[in-house]
N, C-alpha and C positions, 0 to 999 in steps of 0.2 A: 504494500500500500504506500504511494508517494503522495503526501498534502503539500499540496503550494500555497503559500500565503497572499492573498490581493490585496489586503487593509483594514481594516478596521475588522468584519468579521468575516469578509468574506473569503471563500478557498476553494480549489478545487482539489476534489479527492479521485485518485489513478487507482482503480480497482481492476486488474485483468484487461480485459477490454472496455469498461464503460468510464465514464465521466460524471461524477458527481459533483454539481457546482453550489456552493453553499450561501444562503445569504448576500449575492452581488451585487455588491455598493461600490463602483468602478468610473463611472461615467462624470461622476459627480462630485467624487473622494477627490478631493486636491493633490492627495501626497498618493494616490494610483493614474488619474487620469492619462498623465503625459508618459505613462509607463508602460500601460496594459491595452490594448486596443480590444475593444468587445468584439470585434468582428474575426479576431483569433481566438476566442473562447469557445470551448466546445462544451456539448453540457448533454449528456443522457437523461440526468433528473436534473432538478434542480430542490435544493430544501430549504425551507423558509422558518424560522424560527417564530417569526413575528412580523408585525405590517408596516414598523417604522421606516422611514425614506432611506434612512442609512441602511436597510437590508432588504428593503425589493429594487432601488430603484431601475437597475439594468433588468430585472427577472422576464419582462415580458417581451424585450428585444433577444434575450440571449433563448427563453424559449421561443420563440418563434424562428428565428435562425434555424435553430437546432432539432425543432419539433420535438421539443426534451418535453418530460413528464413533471408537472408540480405537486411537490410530497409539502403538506403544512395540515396543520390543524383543519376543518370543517368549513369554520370559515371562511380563512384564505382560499381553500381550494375552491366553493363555490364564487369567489371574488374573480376568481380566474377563471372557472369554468365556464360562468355566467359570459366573460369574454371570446370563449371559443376555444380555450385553452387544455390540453390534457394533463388533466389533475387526478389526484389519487389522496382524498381526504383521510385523516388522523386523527384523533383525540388521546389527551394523555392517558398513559396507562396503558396503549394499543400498540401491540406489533403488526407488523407484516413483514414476507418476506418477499423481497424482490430478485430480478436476477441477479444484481450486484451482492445482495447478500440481507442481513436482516436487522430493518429499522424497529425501534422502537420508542414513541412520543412520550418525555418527561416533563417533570414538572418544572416551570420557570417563575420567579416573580419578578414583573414588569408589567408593562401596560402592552398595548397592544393596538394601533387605531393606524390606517391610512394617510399618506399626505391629504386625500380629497375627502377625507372627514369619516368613510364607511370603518366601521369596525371590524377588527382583525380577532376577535374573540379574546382568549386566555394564549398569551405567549409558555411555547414553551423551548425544549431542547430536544434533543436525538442523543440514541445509544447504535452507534454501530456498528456491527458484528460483520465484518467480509475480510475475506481473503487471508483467514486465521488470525487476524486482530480484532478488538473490540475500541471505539473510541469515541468517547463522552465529548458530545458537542455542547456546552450549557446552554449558548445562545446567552441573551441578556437576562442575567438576572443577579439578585439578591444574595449573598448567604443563608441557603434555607436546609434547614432538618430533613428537608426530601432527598438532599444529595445524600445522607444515609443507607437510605434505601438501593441505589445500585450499586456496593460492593458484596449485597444481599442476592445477586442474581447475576451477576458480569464480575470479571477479571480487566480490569482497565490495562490497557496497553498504554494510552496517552490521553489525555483529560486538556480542552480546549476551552479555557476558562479566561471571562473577559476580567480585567487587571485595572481600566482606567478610572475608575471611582467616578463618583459625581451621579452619571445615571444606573452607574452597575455599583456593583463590590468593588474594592478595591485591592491593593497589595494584599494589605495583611488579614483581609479576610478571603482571598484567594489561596494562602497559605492554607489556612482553615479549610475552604473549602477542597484540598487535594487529601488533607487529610481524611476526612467525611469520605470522599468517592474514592478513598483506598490506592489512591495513583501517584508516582514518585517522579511522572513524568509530563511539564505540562507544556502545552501551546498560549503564549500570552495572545488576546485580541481585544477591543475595543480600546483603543487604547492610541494617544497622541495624531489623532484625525483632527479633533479640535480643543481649541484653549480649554474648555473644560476638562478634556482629557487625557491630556500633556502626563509622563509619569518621567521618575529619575530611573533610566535602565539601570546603574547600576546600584542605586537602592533596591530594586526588586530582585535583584540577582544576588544579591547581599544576603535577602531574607529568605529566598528559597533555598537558598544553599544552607543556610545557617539551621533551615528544616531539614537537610538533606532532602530536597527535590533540587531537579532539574528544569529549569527556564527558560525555553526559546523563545526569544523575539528574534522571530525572523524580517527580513527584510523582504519590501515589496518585490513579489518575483522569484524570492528563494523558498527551497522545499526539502521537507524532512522524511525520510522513506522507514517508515516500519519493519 
């Protein structure tokens, strides 16, 4: 499994042969746009965490392009559906398995609503199980008690937990939080897109280390292989 980082929380995930593109906030992301061109993006699914502009805004260019499949909560998927789009609706607590291998919808705390005002239901995260790795997407959220619950049913290979504080967790309660989902290895994201979200890299690598975990900020473009 190869993850490539685009920014804030977006990625694509290299499963065998398909494309899994996460959250694409590209077009719009200041510190991605001039790097990443959407029209080199490939994408088999696409997975949406949630409705805010920083993680649909490329989604309906890059599936249409691609004639990719959108995996999100009920909501979303009818959001998109209702556009003509190929969706495959979620709610937390819900597996399926796909060809790439097998998602399942967890819990997030955040909000959840459209740039155009429609609502995006309960944001949540992804567990995903392919290619003999398992790896916790949080998506935007909180520190919550629920990230207890999947070292109760998964083996984490890599835990992809947002870092920038302000509308997520922050540092040190993302330490926490790797603790809770039993993982010693994590992907920073949300994280120095905007003044709100600015962190000191090497204060967070300070404190993950001093947990014994491992902290990649990766750079726009670079990718970590499983």
């Amino acid at each position: 499994m190869k993850i490539t980082f685009y920014g804030q929380n977006s990625l694509v995930i290299e499963v065998d042969d398909y494309q899994i593109v996460v959250d694409p906030f590209i077009s719009a992301n200041p510190n991605a746009k001039d790097k990443i061109e959407i029209k080199d993006v490939k994408a088999d699914f696409i997975l949406v965490t949630h409705a805010h502009g920083d993680h649909v805004t490329d989604v309906e260019t890059i599936a249409k392009e691609n004639d990719a499949t959108i995996v999100s909560n009920a909501e979303i998927a009818t959001y998109y559906g209702e556009k003509g789009f190929t969706t495959h609706p979620m709610n937390h607590g819900g597996s399926w398995q796909f060809p790439f291998g097998k998602l399942k919808y967890v819990n997030a705390i955040h909000s959840s609503t459209f740039p155009d005002g429609t609502s995006g239901g309960n944001p949540g995260g992804f567990v995903l199980q392919a290619g003999g790795k398992t790896v916790y997407i949080a998506g935007d959220t909180a520190l919550t008690f629920d990230m207890k619950l999947i070292p109760m049913f998964f083996k984490l290979d890599l835990a992809i937990l947002p870092i920038g504080d302000n509308f997520t967790m922050g540092i040190d309660e993302a330490v926490v939080a790797a603790d809770f989902v039993a993982c010693d290895t994590i992907l920073g994201c949300h994280y120095d897109t905007f003044g709100y979200i600015e962190i000191d890299h090497a204060e967070a690598q300070e404190k993950f280390t001093k947990a014994n975990k491992k902290l990649h900020l990766l750079e726009i473009g670079e990718s970590i292989t499983l």
